[in-house]
VOGU-716599 format. One line per field, with one value per atom (N, C-alpha, C): x, y, z; residue in one letter; atom name. Coordinates in steps of 0.001 Angstrom, whole numbers, plus 500000, padded with zeros to 6 digits. Layout:
# residues N
X = c(X  ...);
Y = c(Y  ...);
Z = c(Z  ...);
res = c(a  ...);
atom = c(CA  ...);
This chain:
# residues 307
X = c(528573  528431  528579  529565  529854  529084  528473  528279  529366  530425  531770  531953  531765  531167  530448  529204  528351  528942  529397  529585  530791  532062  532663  531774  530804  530143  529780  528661  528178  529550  530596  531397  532254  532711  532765  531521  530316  529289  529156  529838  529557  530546  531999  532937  533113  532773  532978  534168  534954  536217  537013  537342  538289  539146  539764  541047  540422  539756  539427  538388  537660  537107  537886  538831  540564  540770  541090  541756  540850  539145  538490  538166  538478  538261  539547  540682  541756  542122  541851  542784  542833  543852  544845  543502  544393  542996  542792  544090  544180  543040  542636  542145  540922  539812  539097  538469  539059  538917  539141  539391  539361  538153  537584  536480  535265  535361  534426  534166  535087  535422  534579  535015  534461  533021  532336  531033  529813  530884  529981  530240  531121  531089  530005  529972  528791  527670  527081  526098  525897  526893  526849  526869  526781  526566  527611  527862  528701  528068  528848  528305  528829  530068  530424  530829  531319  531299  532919  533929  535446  535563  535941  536106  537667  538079  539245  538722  537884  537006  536843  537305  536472  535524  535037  534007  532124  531437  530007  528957  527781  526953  526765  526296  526407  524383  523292  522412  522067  522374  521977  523045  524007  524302  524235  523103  521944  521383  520947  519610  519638  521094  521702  522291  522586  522811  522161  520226  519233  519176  518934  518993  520172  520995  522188  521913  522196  521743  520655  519231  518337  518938  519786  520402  521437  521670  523050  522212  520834  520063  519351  518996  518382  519258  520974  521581  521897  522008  522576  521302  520312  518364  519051  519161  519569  520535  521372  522862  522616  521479  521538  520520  519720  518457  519626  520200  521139  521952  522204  523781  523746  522876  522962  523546  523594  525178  524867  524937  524774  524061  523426  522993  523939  524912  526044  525860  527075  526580  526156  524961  524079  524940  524547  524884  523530  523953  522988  523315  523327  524112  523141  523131  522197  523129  522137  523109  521996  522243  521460  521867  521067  521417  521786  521964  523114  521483  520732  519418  519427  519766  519941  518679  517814  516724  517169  517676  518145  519104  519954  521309  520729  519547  518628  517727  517567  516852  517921  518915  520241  520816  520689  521005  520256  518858  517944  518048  517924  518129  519357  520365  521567  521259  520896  520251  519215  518688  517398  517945  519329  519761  520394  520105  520346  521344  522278  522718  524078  525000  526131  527017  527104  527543  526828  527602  526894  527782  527606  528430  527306  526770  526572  526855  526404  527441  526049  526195  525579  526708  526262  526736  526053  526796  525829  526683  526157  526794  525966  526646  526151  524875  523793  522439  522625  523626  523857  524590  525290  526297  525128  524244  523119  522575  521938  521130  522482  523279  524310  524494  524665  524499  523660  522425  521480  521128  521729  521464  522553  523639  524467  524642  523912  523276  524680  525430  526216  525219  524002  523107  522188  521270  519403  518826  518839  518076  519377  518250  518530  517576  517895  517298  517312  516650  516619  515305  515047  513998  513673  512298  512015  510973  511038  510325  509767  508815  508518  509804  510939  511914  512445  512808  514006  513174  512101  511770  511258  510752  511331  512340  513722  514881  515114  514672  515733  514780  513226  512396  512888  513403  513496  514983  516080  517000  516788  515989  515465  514833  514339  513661  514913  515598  516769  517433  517617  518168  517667  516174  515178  515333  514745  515193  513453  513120  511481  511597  511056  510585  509944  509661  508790  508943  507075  507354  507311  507929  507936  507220  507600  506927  507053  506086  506419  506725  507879  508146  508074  507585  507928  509508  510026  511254  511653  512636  513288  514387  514903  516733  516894  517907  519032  519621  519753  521028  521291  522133  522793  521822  521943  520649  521288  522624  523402  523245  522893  522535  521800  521980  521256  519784  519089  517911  517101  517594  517547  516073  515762  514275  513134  513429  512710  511315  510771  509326  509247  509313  509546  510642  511301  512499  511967  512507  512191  513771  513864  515169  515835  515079  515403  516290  515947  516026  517606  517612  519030  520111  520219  520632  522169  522512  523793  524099  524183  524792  525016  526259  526823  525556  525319  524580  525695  525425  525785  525516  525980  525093  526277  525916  526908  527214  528499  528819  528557  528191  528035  528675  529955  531464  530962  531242  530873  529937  528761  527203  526466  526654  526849  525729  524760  523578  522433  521790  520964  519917  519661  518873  519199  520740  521197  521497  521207  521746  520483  521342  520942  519550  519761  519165  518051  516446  515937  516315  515210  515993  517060  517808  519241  519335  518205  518951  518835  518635  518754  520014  519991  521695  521658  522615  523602  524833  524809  525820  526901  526465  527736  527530  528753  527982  528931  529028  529882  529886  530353  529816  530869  530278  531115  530591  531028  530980  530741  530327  530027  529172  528161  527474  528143  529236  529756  530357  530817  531634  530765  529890  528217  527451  527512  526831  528090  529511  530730  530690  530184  530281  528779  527838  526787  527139  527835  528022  528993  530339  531619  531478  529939  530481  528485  527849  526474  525947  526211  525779  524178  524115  522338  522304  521372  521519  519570  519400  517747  518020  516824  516734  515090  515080  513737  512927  513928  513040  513383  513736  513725  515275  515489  516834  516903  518095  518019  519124  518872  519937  521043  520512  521554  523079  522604  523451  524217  523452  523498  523493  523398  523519  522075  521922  520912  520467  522052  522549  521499  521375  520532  519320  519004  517562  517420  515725  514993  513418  514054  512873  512202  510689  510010  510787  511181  511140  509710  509798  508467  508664  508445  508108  507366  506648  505796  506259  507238  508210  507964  508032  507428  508550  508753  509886  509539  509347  509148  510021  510065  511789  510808  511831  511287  512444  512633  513276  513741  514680  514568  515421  514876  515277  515403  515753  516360  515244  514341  513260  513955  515331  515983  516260  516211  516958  516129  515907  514686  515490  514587  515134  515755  516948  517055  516314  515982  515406  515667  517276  517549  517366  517400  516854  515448  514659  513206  513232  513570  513574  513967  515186  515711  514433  513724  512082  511733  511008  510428  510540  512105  512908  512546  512705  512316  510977  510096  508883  508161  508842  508262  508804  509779  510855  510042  509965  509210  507631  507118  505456  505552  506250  505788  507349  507970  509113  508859  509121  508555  507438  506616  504930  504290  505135  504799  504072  502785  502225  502416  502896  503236  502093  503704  502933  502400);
Y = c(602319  602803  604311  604780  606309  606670  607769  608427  608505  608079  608498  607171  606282  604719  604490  605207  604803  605688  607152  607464  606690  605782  604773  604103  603313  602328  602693  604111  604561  604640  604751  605456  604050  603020  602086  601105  601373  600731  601941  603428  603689  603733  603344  603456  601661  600647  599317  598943  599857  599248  600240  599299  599513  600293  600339  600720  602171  601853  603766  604488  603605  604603  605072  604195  604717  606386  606184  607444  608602  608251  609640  610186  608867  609695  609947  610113  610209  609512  608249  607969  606557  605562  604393  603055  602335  601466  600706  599954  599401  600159  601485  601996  601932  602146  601709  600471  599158  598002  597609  598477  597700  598649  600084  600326  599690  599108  597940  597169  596117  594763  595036  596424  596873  596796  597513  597453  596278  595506  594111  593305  593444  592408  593360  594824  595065  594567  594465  593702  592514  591804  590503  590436  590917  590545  591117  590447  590376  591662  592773  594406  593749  593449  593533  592260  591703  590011  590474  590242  590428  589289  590223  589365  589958  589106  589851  590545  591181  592205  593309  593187  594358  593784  594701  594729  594608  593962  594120  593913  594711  594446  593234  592770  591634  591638  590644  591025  591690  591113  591814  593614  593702  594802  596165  595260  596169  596479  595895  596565  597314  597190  598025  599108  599148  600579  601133  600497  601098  602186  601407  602296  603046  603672  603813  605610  605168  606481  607099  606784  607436  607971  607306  607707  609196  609074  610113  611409  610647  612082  612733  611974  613018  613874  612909  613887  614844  615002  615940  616984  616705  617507  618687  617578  618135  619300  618832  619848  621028  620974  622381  622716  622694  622551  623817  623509  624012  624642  624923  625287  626387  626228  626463  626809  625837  625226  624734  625181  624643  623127  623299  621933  620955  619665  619216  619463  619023  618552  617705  618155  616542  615856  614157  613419  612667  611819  611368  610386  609023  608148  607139  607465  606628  605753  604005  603302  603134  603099  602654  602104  601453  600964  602193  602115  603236  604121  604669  605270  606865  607639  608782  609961  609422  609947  609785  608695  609054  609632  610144  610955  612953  612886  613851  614476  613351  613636  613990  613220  613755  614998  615377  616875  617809  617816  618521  618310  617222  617721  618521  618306  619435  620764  620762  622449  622921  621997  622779  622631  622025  621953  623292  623868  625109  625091  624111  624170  624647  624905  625220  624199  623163  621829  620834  619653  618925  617714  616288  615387  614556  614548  613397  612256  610675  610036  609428  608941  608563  607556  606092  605446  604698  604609  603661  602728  601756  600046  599150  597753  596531  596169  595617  594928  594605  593415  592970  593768  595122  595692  597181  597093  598048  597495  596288  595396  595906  595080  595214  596558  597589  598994  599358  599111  599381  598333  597047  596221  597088  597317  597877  598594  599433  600751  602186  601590  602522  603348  602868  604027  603584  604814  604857  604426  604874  604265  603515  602841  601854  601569  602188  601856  600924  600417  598849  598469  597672  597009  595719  594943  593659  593637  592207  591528  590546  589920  588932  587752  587904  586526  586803  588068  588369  588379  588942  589480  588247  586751  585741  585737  585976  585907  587393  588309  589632  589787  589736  590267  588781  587595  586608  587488  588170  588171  589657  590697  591519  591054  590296  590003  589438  588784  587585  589399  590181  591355  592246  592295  593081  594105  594280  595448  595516  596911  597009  597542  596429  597030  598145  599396  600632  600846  600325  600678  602280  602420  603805  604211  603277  603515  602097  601985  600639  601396  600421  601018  599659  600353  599402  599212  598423  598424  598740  599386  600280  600255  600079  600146  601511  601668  602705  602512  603495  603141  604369  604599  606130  606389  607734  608290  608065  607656  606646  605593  604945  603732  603281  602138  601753  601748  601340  600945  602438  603735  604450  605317  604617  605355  604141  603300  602197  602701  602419  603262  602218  600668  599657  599034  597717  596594  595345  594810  593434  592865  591971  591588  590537  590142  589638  590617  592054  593009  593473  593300  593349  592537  591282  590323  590287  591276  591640  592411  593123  594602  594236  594581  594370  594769  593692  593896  594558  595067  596479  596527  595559  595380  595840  595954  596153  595161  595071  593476  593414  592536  592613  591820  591443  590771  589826  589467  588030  587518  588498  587756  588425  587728  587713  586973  586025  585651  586560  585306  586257  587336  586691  587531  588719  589292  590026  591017  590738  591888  593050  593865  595247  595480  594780  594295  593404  593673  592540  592125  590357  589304  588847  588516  588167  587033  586438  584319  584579  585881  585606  585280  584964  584773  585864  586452  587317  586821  587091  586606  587539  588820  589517  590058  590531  591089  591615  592753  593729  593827  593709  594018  595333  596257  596966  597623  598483  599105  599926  600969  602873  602746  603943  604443  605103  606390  606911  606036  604819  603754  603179  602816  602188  603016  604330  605394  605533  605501  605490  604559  602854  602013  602352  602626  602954  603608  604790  605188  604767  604066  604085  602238  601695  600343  599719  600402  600894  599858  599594  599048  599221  598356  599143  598200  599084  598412  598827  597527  597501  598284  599478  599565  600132  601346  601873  602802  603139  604515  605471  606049  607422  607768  608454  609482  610858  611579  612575  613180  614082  614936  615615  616150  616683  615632  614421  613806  612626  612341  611416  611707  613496  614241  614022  614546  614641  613522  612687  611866  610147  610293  608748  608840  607738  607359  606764  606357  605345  604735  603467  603077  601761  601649  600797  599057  598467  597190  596437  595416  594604  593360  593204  592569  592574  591103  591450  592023  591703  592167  593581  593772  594615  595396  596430  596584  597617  597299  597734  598580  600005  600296  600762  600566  601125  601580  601748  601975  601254  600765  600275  600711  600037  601216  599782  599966  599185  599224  598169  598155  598198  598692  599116  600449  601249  602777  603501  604538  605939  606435  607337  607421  609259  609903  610623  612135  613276  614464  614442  614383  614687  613260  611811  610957  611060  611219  611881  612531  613746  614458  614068  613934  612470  611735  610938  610298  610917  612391  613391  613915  614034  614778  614057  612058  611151  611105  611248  610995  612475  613399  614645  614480  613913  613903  612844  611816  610720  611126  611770  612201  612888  614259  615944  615693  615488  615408  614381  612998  611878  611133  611678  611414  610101  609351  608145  608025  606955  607422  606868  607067  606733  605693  604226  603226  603560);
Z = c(512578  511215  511170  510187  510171  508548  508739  507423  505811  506393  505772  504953  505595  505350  504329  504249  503651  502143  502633  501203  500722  501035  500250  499703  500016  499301  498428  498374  497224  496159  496837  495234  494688  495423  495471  494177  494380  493313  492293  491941  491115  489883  490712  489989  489307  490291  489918  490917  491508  491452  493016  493626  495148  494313  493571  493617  492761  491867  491590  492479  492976  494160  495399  495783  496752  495983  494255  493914  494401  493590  493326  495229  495946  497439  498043  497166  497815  499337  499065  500190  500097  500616  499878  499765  499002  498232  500309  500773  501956  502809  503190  503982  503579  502358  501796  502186  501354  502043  503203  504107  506179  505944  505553  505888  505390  504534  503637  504788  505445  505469  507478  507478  508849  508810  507757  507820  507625  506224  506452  507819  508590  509583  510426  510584  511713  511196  510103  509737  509061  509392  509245  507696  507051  505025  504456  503122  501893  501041  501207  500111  498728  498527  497561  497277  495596  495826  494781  495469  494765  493533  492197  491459  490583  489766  489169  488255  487840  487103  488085  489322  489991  491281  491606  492212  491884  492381  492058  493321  493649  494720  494978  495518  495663  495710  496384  496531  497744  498570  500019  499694  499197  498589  498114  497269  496272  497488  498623  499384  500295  500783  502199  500940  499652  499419  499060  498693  498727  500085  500992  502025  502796  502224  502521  501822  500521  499543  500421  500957  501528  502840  503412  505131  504701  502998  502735  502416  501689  500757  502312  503053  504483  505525  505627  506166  505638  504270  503277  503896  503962  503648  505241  505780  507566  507588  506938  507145  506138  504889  504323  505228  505865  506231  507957  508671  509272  509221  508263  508063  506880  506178  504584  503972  503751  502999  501861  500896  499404  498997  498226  497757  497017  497437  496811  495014  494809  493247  492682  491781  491523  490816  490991  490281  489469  488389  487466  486472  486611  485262  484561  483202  482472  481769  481356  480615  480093  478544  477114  476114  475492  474061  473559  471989  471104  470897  471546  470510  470670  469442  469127  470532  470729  471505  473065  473049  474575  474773  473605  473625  473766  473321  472984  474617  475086  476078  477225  476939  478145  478004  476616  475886  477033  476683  476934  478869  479350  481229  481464  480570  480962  481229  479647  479206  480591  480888  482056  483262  483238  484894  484986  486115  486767  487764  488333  489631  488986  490058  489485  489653  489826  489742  489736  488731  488301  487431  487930  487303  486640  485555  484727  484268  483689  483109  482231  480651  479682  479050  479486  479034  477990  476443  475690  475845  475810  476273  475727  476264  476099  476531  476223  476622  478193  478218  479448  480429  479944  480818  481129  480474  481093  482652  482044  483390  484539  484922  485685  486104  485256  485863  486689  486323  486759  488495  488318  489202  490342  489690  490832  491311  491116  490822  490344  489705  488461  488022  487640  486520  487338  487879  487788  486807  485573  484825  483704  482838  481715  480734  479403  478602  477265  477679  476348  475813  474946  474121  474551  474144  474462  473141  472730  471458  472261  471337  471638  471825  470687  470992  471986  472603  473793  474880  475299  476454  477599  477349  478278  479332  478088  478954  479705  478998  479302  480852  480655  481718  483362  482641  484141  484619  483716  484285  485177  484615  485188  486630  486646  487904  489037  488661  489290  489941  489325  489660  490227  490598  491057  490385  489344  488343  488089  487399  486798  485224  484624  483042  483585  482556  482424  480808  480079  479347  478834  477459  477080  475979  474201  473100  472621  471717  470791  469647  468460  467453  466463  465220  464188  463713  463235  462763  461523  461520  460067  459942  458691  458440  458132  458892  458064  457140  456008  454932  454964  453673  453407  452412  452339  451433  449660  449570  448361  448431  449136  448829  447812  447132  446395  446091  447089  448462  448344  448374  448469  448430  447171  446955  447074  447804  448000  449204  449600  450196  451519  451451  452103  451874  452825  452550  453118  452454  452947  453434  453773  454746  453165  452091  450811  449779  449888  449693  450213  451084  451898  451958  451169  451443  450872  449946  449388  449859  451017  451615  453309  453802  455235  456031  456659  457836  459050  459715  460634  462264  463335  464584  465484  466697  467644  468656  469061  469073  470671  471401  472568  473946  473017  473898  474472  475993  476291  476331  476002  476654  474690  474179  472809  472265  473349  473255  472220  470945  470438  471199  472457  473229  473399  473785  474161  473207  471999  470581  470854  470218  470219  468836  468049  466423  466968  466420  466061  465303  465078  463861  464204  465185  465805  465135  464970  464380  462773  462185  460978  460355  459292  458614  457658  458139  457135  456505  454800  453928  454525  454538  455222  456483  457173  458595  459218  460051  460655  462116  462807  464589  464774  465500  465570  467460  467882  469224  469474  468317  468909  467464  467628  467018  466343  465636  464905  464107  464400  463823  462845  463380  462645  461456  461565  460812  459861  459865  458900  458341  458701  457724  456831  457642  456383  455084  455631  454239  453381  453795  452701  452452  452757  452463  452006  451889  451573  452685  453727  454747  455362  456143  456932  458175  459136  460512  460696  461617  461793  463284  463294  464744  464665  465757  465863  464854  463772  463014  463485  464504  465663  465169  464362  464012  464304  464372  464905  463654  463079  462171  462793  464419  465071  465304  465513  465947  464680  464008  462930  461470  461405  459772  459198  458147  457431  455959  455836  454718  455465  456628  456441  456569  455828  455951  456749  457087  457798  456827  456362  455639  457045  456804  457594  456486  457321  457107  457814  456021  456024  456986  458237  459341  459947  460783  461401  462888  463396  465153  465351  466419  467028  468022  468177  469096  470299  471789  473004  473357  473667  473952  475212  476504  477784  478834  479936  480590  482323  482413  483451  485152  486085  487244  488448  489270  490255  491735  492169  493347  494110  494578  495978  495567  494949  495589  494329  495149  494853  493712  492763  491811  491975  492014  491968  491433  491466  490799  489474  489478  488164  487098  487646  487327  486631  487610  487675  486242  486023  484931  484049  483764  482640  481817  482827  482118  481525  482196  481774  480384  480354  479347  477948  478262  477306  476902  477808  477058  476831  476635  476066  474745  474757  473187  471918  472910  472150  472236  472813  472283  471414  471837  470685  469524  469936  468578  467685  468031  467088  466799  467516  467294  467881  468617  469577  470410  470810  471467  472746  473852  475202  475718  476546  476461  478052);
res = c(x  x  x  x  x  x  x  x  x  x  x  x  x  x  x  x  x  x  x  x  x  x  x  x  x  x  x  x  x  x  x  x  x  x  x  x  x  x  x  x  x  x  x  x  x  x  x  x  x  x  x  x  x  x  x  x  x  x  x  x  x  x  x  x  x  x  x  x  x  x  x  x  x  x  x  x  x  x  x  x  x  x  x  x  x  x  x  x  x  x  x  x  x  x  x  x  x  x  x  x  x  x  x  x  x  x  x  x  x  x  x  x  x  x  x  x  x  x  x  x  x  x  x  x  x  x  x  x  x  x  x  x  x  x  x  x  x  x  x  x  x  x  x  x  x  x  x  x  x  x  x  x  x  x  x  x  x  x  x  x  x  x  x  x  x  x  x  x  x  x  x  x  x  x  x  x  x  x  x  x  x  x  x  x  x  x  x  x  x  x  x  x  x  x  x  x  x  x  x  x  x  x  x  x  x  x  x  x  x  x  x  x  x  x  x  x  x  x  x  x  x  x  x  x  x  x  x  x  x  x  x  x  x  x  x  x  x  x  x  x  x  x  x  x  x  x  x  x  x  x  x  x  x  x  x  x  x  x  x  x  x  x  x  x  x  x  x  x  x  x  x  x  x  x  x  x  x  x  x  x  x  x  x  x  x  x  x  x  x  x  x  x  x  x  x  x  x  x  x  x  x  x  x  x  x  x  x  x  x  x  x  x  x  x  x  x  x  x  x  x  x  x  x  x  x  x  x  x  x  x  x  x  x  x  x  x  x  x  x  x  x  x  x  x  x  x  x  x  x  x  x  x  x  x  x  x  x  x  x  x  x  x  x  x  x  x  x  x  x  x  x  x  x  x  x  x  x  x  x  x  x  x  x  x  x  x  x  x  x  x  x  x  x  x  x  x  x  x  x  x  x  x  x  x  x  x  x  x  x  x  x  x  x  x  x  x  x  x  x  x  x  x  x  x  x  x  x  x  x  x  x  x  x  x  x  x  x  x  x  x  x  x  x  x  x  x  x  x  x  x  x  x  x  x  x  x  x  x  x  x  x  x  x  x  x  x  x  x  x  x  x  x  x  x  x  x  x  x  x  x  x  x  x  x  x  x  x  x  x  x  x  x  x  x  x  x  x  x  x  x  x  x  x  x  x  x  x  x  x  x  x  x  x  x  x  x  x  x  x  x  x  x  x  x  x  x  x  x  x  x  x  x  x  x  x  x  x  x  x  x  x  x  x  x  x  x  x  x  x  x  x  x  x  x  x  x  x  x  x  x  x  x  x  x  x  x  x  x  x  x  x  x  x  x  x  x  x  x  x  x  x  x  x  x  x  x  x  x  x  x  x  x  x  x  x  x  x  x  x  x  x  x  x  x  x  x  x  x  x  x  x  x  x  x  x  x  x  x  x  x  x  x  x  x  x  x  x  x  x  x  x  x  x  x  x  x  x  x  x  x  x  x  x  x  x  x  x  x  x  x  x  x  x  x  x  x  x  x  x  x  x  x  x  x  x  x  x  x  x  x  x  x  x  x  x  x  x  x  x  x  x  x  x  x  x  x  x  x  x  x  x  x  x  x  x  x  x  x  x  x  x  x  x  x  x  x  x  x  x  x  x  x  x  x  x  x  x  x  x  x  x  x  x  x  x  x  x  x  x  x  x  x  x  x  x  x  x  x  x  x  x  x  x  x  x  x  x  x  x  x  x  x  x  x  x  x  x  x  x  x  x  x  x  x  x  x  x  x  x  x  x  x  x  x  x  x  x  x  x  x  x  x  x  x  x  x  x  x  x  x  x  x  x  x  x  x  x  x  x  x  x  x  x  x  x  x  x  x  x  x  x  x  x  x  x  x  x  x  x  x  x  x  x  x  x  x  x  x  x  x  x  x  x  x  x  x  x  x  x  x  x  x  x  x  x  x  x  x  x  x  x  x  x  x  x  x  x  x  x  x  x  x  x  x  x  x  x  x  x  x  x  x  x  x  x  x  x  x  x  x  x  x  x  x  x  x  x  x  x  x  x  x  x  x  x  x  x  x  x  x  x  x  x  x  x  x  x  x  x  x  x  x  x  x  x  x  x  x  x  x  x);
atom = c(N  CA  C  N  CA  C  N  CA  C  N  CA  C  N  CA  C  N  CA  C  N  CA  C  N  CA  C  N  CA  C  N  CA  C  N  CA  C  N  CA  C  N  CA  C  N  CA  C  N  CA  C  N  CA  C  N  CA  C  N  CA  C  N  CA  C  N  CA  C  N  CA  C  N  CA  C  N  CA  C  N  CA  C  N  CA  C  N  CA  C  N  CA  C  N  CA  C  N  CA  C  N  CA  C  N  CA  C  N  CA  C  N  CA  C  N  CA  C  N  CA  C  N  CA  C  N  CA  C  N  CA  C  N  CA  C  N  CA  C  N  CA  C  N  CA  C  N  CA  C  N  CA  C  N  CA  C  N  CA  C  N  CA  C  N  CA  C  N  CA  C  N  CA  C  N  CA  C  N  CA  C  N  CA  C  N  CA  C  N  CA  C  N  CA  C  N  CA  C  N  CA  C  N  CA  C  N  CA  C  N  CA  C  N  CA  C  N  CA  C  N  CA  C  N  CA  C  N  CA  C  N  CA  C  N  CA  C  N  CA  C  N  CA  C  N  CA  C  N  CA  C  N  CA  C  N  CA  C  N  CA  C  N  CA  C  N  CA  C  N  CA  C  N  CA  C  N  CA  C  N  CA  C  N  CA  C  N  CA  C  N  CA  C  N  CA  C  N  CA  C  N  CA  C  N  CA  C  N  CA  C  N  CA  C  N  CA  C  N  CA  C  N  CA  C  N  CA  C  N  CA  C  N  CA  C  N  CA  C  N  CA  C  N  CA  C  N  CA  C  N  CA  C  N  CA  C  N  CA  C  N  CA  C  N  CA  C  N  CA  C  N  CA  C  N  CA  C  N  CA  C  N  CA  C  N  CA  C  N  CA  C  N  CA  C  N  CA  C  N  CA  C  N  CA  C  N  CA  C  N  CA  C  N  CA  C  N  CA  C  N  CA  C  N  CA  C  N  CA  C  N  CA  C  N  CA  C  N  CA  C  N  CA  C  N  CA  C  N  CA  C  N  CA  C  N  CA  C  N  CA  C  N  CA  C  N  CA  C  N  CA  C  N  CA  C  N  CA  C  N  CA  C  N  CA  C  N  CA  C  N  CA  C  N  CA  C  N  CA  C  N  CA  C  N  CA  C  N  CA  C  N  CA  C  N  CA  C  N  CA  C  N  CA  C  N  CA  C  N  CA  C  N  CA  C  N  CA  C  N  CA  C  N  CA  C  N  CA  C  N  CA  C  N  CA  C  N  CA  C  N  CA  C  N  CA  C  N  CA  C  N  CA  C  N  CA  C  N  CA  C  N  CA  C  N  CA  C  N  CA  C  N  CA  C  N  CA  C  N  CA  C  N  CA  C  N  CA  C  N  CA  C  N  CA  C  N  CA  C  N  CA  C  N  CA  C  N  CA  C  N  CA  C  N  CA  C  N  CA  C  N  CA  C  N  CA  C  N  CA  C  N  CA  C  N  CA  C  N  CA  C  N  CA  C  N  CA  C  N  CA  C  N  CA  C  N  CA  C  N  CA  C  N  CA  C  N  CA  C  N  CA  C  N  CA  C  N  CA  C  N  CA  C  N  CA  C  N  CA  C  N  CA  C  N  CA  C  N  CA  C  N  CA  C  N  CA  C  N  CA  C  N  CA  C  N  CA  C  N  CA  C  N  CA  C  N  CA  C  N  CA  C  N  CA  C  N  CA  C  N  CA  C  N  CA  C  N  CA  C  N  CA  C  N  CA  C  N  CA  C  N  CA  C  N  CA  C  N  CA  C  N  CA  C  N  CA  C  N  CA  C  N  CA  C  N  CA  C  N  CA  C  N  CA  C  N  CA  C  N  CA  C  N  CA  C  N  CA  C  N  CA  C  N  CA  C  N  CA  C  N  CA  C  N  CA  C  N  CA  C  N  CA  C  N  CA  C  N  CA  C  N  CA  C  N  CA  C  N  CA  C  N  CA  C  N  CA  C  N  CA  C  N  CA  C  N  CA  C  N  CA  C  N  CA  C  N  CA  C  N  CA  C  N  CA  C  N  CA  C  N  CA  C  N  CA  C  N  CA  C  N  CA  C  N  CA  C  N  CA  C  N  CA  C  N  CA  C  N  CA  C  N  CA  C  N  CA  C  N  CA  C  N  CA  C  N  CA  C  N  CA  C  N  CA  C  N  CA  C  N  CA  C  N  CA  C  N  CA  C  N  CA  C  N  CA  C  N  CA  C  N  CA  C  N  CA  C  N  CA  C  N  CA  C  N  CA  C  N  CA  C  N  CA  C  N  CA  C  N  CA  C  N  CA  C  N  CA  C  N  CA  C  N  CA  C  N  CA  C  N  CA  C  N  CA  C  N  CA  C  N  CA  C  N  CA  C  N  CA  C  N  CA  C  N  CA  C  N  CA  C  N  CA  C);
């Protein structure tokens, strides 16, 4: 086993894919895969499980690149520690639901990172394409919600993945509309209340399971209804189609304008938003801070009280 080894794998599970981790390490996809194919046979196990999608850890995977990352972060400790030689450039990748606060809190670790290099990645994604990040370890953390209807399934598949809920805040649930909206000066909503205006969710492609929506209320029926894929897309139909989408209450003007509201919808559901992280591999500094960054945002900015 060579050090050189281990850093393919890492880039290999962060990219998804032999053939773009070949590019970003410059050198041919063929040479790549014999160094793969070399290392699982010295230890007898399957790293990666080939699919025509790509690549994914496999389980035994996940655990040898648990400890793999720790064999890279101590030689790295050694060689500045000798040599001194710069501290590399950090890396750091979050996957989340669409929530304006975790776009806020990634704002804010930039601003306080000091190094002079530095690769980030903030992915908002799918429910199910978070877990998977996180299982494969693409992203340290992952942030998502659990209800009473979802969290059965979401917390067994969490486990099947060795993944850890951490909770963060509980929130009541509130629609957005446009501050034109009809709805507008309404104080509460009821989901009766709503029943003539595009419902607004983000669509979640193959694993499309009510569990898996981004929206409480998933089995309700909507007369009308929109799925769409990005948050700017979602906040444009609010306004030119008087649309509304249920989420946490937690808006940000920086990112979302000053034109929407957030009224409390009359429900009894309850919404968990927490964060999740992977029981094979340590959580990076700048990871680390990231949390930090979130639950200073969600105590002193939006008044939540940390679960």
């Amino acid at each position: 086993m060579k050090l050189q080894q281990l850093r393919y794998i890492l880039e290999i599970a962060r990219s998804g894919s032999i053939n773009e981790a070949a590019k970003n390490l410059y050198i041919t996809q063929p040479s790549l895969s014999t160094a793969v194919k070399d290392l699982e046979a010295e230890f007898g196990i399957e790293i990666f499980v080939r699919t025509s999608k790509g690549v994914s850890l496999s389980t035994d995977g996940v655990e040898f690149l648990g400890y793999a990352k720790q064999v890279l972060d101590q030689a790295e400790l050694l060689q500045q520690h000798y040599s001194k030689k710069a501290p590399s450039k950090q890396l750091c990748s979050i996957s989340t639901q669409h929530y304006a606060f975790a776009v806020n809190a990634f704002v804010n670790l930039i601003k306080k990172n000091h190094t002079d290099e530095y690769e980030f990645t903030l992915r908002e994604t799918r429910t199910y394409d978070i877990i998977t990040d996180v299982a494969n370890l693409r992203s340290e953390v992952g942030i998502l919600y659990l209800t009473d209807f979802n969290q059965k399934v979401i917390l067994r598949l969490l486990k099947e993945h060795r993944l850890t809920f951490n909770p963060l805040f509980e929130a009541h649930p509130h629609v957005f509309i446009s501050t034109h909206h009809p709805l507008a000066e309404m104080k509460s909503l009821t989901l009766d209340d709503l029943d003539d205006y595009p419902y607004l969710s983000f669509e979640q492609g193959e694993y499309n399971s009510f569990y898996f929506s981004e929206e409480i209320l998933s089995t309700v029926y909507h007369k009308k209804s929109i799925h769409v894929s990005d948050r700017a897309t979602l906040f444009n139909l609010l306004h030119g189609l008087n649309g509304y989408t249920i989420s946490t209450g937690v808006l940000s003007t920086d990112l979302n304008g000053s034109d929407i509201l957030s009224i409390p919808l009359d429900v009894e559901e309850k919404i968990l938003i927490g964060w999740i992280t992977s029981q094979k591999a340590q959580l990076s500094l700048s990871a680390q801070n990231y949390i930090e960054e979130l639950k200073k945002l969600i105590q002193e900015e939006y008044g939540f009280e940390l679960k």
